[in-house]
Structure formats: C-alpha cells, structure tokens
C-alpha positions in Angstrom: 119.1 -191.6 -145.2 122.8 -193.1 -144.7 124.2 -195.8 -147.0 123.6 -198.6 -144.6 120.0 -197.6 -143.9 119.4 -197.2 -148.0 120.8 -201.1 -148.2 118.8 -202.0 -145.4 115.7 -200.6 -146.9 116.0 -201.6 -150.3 116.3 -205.2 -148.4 112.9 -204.8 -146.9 111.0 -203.7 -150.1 112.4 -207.0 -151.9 110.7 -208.6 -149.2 107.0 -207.5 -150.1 105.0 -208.9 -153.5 103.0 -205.7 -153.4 104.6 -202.8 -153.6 103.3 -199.4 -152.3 104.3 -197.1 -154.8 106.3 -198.0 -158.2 107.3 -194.8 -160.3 106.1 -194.7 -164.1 108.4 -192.8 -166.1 109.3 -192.8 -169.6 111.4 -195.5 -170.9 115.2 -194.5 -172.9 114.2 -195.1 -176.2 111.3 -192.9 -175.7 113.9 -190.1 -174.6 116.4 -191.0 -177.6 114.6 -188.2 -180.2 114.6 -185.4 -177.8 118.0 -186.0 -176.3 119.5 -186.0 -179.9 117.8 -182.5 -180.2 119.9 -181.5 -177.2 122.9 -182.7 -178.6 122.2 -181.1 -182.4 121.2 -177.5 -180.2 124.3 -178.0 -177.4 122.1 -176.5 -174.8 122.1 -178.0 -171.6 120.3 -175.3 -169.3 119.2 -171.9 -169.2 115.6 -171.6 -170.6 116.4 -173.8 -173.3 114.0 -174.7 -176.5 112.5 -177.8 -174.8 112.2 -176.1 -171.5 110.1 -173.4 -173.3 107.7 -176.6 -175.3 107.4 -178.2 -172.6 106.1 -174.9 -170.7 103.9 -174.2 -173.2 102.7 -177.5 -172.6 101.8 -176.9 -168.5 100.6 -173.8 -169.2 98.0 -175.6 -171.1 97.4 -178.3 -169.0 96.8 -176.3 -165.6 94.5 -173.7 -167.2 97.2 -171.0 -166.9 97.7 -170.1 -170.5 94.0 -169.8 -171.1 93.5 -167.6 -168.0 96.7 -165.3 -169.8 98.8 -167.0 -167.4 101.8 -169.6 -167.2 103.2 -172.1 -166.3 107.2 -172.1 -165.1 109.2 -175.1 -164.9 111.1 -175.1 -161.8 114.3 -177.8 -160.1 111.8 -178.6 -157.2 108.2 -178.7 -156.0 109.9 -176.9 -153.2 111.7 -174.7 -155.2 108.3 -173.7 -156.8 106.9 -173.5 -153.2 109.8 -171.2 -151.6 109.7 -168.7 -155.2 106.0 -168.5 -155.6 105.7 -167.4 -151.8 108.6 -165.1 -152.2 106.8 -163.7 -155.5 103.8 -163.0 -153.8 105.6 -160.1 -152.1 103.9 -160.5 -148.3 106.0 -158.7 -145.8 108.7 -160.1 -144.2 106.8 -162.4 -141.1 103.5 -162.5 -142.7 101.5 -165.4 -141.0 100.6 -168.6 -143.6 97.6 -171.3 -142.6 98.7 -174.4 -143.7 97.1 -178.0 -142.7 99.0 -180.1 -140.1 98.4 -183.2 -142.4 101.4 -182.7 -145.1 104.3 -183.4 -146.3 107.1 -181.9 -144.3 108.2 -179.3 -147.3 104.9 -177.3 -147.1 106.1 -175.8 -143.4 109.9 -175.5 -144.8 109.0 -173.6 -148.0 107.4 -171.1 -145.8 110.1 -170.9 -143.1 112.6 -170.3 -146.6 110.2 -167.7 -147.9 110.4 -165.5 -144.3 107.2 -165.6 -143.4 105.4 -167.8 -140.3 103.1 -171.1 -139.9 100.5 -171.1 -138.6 98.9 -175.0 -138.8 95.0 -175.8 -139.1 92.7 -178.8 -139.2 91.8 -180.7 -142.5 88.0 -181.8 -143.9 86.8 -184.8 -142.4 85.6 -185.9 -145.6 88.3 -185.2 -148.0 91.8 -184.7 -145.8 92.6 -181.2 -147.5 92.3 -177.5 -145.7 89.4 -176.5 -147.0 87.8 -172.8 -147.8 85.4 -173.2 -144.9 87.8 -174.0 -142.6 90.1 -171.2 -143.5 87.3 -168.1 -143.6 87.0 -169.5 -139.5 90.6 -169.3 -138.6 91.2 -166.1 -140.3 88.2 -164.1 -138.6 89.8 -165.1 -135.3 93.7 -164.6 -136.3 95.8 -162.6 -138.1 96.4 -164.4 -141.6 97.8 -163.0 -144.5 98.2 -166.1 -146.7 96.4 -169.8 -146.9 98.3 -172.0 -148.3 95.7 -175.1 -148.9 97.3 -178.5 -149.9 95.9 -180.8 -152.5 96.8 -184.1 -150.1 97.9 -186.7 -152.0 97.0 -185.3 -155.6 93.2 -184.4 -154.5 92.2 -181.3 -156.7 91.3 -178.7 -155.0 87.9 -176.7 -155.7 89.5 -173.3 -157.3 86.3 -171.4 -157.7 85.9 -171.8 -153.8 89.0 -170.6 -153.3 88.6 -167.7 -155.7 85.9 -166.8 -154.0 87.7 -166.9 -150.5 90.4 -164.4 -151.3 87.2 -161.9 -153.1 85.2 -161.8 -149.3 88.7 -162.2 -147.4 91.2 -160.2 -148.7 93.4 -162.9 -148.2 96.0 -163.9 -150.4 96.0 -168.3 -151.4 98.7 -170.2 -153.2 97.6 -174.0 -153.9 100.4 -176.7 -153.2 99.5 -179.2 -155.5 102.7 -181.2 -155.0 100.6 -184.8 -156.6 98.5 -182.9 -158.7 99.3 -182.0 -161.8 97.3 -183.3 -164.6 94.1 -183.2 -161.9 94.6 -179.5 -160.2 93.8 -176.3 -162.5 94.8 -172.7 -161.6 92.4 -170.3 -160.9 91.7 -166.8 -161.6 93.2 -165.5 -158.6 94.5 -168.7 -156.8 98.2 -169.8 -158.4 99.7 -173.4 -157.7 102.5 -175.2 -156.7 103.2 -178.9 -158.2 106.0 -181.2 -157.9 107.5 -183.4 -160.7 109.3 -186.2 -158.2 109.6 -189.0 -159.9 106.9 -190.5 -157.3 104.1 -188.2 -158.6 101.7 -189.6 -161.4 103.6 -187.3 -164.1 106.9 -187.1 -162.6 110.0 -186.6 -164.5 112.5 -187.7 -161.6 113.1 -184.4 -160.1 111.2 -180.7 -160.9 108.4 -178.7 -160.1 106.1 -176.3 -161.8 104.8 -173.4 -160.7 101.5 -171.7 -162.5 99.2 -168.6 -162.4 96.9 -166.8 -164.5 99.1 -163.7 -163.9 101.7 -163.4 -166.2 103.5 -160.6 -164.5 103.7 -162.8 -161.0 105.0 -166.2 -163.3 107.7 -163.6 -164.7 109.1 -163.0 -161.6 109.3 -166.2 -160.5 111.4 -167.0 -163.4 112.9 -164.3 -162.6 114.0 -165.8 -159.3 114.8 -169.3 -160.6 117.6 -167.3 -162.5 119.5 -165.5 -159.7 117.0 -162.7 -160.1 118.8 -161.4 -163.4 117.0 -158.8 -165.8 120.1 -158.7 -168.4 123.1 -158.6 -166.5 122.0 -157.0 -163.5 120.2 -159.0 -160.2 116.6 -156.9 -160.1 115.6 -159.0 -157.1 117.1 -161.9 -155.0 116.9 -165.2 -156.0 118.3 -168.6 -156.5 119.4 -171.4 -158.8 116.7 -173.0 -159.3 116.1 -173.5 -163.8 114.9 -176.9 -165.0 117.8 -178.3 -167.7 117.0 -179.8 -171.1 117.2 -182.8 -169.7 114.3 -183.1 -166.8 112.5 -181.1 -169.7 113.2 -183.9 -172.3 111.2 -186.2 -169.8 108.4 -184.1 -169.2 107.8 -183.7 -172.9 107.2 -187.6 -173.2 105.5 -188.3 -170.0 103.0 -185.5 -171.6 102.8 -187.2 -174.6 102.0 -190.4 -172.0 99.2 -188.8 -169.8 96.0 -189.5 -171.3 96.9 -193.3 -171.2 98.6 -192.9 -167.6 95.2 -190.9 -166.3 92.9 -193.5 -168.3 94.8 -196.6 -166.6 95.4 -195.0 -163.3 90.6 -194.2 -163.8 90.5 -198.0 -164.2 92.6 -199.3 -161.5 91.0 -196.4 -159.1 87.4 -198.1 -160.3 88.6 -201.4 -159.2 89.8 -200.0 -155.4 86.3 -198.5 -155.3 84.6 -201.6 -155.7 86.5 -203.4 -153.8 86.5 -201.1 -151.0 83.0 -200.7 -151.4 80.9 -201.7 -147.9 83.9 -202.9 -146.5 83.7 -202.7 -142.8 85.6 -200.2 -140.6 87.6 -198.5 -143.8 86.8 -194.7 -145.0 88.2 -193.7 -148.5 89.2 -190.0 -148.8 86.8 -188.3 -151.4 87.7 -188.0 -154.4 86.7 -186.6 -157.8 89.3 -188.9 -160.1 92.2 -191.3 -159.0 94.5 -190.4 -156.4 98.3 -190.3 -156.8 98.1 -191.8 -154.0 95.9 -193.9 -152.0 94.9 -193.3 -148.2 92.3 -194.9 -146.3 91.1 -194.8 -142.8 91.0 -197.9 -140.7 88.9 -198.3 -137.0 91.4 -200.9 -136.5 93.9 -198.4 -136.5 96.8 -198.0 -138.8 99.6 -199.9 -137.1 97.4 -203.0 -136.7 96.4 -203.0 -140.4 100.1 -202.7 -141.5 100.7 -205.5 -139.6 98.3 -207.9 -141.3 99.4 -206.1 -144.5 103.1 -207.1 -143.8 102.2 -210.3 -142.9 100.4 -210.8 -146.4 103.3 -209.8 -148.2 101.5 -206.7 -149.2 103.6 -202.9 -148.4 101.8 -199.9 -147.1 102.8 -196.3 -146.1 102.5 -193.7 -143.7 102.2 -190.7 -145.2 102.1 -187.5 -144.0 102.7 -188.8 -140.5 103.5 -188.1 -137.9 101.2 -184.3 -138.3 104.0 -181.2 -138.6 103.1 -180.4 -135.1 104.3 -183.6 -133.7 108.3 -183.4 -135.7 110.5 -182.2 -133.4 111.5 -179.3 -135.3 108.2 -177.8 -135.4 107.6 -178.2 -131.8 107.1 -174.5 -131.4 104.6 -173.9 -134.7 101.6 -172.0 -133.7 98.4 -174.8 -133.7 94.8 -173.4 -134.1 92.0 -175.9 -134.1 88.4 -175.4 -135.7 87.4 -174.3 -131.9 89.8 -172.0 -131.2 92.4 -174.4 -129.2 95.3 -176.3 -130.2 93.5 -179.4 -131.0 93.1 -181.1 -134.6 90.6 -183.6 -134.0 90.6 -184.4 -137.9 94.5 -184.4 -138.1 94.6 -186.6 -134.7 92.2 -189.5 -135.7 93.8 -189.5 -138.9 97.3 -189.7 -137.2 96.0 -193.0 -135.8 94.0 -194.7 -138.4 95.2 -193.3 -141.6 97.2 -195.9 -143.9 98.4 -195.5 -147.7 97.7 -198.3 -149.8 99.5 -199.7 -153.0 98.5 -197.5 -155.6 100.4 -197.9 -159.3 99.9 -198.9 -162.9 101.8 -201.9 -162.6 99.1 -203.0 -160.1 96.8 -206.2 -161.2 93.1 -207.0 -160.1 94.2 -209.6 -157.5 96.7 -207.8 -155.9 93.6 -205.6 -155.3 91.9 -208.1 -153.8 94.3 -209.4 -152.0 94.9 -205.9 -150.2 90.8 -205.8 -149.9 91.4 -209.4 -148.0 93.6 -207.8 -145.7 91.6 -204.9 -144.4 88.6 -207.7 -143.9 91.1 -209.5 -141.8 92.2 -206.3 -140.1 88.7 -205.6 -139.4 87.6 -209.1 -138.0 90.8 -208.8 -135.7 89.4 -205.8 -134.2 86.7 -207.4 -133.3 
C-alpha cells in the first residue's frame, strides 16, 4: 500500500462508528517491568531469556510441551509457515492441498518452501479443509502434504487429523494463523500460528511454530538462525529469530488471555443471540469465539456491505477473492470434491461471505445495530 492510499484509507475508517477489527495489545506501562529486564541483561536478540519464557509459555498453551514437544517463537506466521514446511523434509516439488478460501500467505509459504499447490474445497458447515475432504482428493491425486487452515481462528479437530496421516500416509501441518489460544498440536499433526497484531493474542508482529516432536521444533530453530549448529551452517536457513522485544509483549498479552478469551466468550454469546433465527444469514460453526467473524448472507455480500456502510457500521472481505481467482495464481492446480475444477463451497462463499465487526472494545448495541443491518439487508432482497 503507497503513502497516498494509506492516507486515503485511514480517511475512510474515521468515517465508520463501528469498526471491523480494533487490535488489543498490551498497554506501555504493562511492558515497563520486562523492558527494564532487557535493559539490566543488554540482550536484544538471539534466543534471549524472555524469548526462552515466553516459549515455555506456548509450548504449554498449544499442548506441545505436554506431547514432549515445543513451541518456537518465530518473526512471522509466514516465517513459521515457510520453516515448518521446509523442516518437514518433502522432496523438492512435493504437491501440498491447501483450501482456496485463505489468506494469500498459505499458497506463498509453500511456493517459498519448493514445493507445489494444489487448492481444494472447504466444509460447508464450518469454511475449513476438512479431513474428509482431504482423504477424497488424495485417493484421486498425488499429495504428499495437507496443509488444512484453521479459517479465521476456527480450531481444527487434531485427533481427526491424526487419524488422517495413520490411514494415509500423508504428511499434515495445521496453519493456525488466528488461532492460538484456541488450536492445540497433535500427536502427529504440528501447527503454524501468527502473532500479527490483528490476531486475538498478537504481539504486533511474530509467529509460532509448535509440535510434539522435539527433534522437528529443533530444526526449525535451527532455520530461524541461518541454520547454524556452532559456527558452522548444518542446513539452509534464514533470519527469521523473534527479539526481546516482540517477546516482552507476548509475555504480557499471556498474562492477559484468560480475561481476553473470557470477554471475547461473552461478546461471541451476544452475536449468537442476536444472529439467532435471523433470516438469510449462516454463522460459520464454531466451538468458541472467532478471531474473527464471517457470516453468510443470501443477499449477497456486496449488498449487505452496502447497507452496512450506509449505517455507519465497517465490514470485511476476507479471504476474497479465493487464491484461484488473484492473478498470480492463475495457473494453481484446482481440484473440486468431484473431480473438476469447481469449488462450489469456495464459490458461494466468494459471493455471500462478509466479516463482521468482531473486538473487545465492541458494546451490546453496536451489536444490534449490526444485527439491524443484516434484517434490512434481508428485507431488501426481498
């Protein structure tokens, strides 16, 4: 995004009083104890003592540690995308399933990590690629990797997917970009998360990846180090550490979850009941509250955000347009649940899929006031 287009779009978001999306990070006085640490230890980087806490910390949250895993901090959700792929070991061109209904880095990190895409259909129910789907494609195509996406920050069931790679054969890496605090490892099944300062326990900029293998987290880190053993490179690799800094952050915003997750439960309670009945709107399923929220509307998705607009109220598109429509994936290899290059799931939602204002900072009437404007987008359709 150019200057002019920033300026221009920071216009348009004064001009809505319900936002979309408004971050929750920690605030400075919160950071003051832990950035004095950093200045008493003058260490800035390089798997320093609060990148190891905090470490500690995800490997507990995500299941790894008690699995005799870990969790690695990472500078990206990509980053922990592109290395965990990489670490896997597949051979160079190795074909990876991933759903057309994602966010843009899913494709890239696989393109980085040399291997091919290969995009599938998502549940009607709850948006993600699910096991089913998966064990269908792979019986009629060469797959060596799944890489299922938790859309939006909806957890993923890891026993199924445990299960998949025992009768398949094939390997499965989880991007959980939303959701950690919500999305465990499993035995078999590692996963990706990002710690963008839009996610529900984002740090600004960062990303985690975790496994219950301890030996496959190691060479990650590894990886985000160059590839150094000592002082000699025992495999490629990047730049890609976490400093003391982005670790300082996630430390607090740990210590913030269980009021986060318990306000984010309550305001996801009030959506439900709002939404509940309402005509011509379907909720993806979900087990907790999103990190964000996406509904599908008969009136289609365009129409909605117009009345939306028009009520002062901001909504977004996400993962849209599909990966198969961006110009740079033009040439992706589709497969469809029968065997063409359709996505019926992926298609209807391209046309009637809408993300909401979702945020702790949201009240009850803005609620309601968003619930007014589906009614209204539903009685226009009419």
């Amino acid at each position: 995004m150019s200057r002019s287009e920033l300026f221009h779009h920071q216009q348009r978001l004064q001009s809505f009083r319900v936002r979309c999306l408004i971050p929750d990070l920690p605030e400075s006085e919160a950071l003051l104890p832990l950035l004095r640490q950093i200045d008493a230890n003058a260490w800035y980087s390089n798997f320093g003592p609060l990148v190891n806490r905090y470490e500690e910390q995800l490997g507990i949250l995500t299941g790894a540690q008690t699995l005799g895993g870990e969790a690695v901090t990472l500078s990206s959700g990509t980053a922990a995308l592109v290395l965990g792929l990489r670490a896997l070991d597949l051979p160079a061109g190795s074909r990876v399933l991933l759903p057309a209904f994602t966010f843009a880095a899913t494709l890239l990190a696989v393109r980085e990590a040399g291997l091919v895409p290969v995009l599938g259909d998502v549940d009607a129910e709850d948006w993600t690629l699910s096991p089913d789907l998966a064990r269908v494609l792979c019986s009629r195509h060469d797959i060596q990797l799944v890489l299922p996406v938790a859309s939006l920050g909806a957890a993923l069931p890891v026993e199924r997917w445990d299960d998949f790679i025992a009768s398949t054969g094939v390997r499965v890496l989880i991007d959980a970009a939303a959701g950690l605090g919500v999305q465990r490892v499993g035995r078999n099944t590692p996963v990706a998360y990002s710690l963008h300062a839009t996610k529900p326990l984002g740090i600004g900029e960062g990303g985690v990846f975790a496994t219950a293998d301890a030996t496959l987290a190691e060479r990650v880190r590894r990886s985000s180090n160059f590839g150094f053993v000592g002082g000699e490179i025992a495999q490629p690799g990047l730049n890609a550490k976490m400093s003391e800094y982005a670790a300082a952050v996630g430390l607090v915003q740990l210590d913030r979850w269980p009021k986060l997750q318990t306000r984010r439960q309550e305001l996801w309670q009030t959506y439900r009941e709002a939404l509940a009945e309402l005509p011509g709107v379907q909720v993806q399923k979900l087990a907790h509250a999103p990190a964000m929220l996406l509904v599908r509307h008969a009136a289609g998705a365009t129409a909605v955000q117009g009345v939306c607009a028009a009520a002062g109220i901001e909504t977004r598109r996400w993962y849209l347009p599909p990966l198969h429509r961006h110009p740079a994936f033009s040439t992706v290899e589709v497969r469809g649940p029968e065997g063409d290059g359709r996505l019926p799931v992926t298609e209807a939602l391209e046309t009637e899929a809408l993300g909401l204002p979702f945020h702790t900072r949201l009240r009850p009437e803005d609620i309601e006031a968003i619930a007014a404007a589906l009614r209204t987008a539903d009685a226009n359709r009419v």
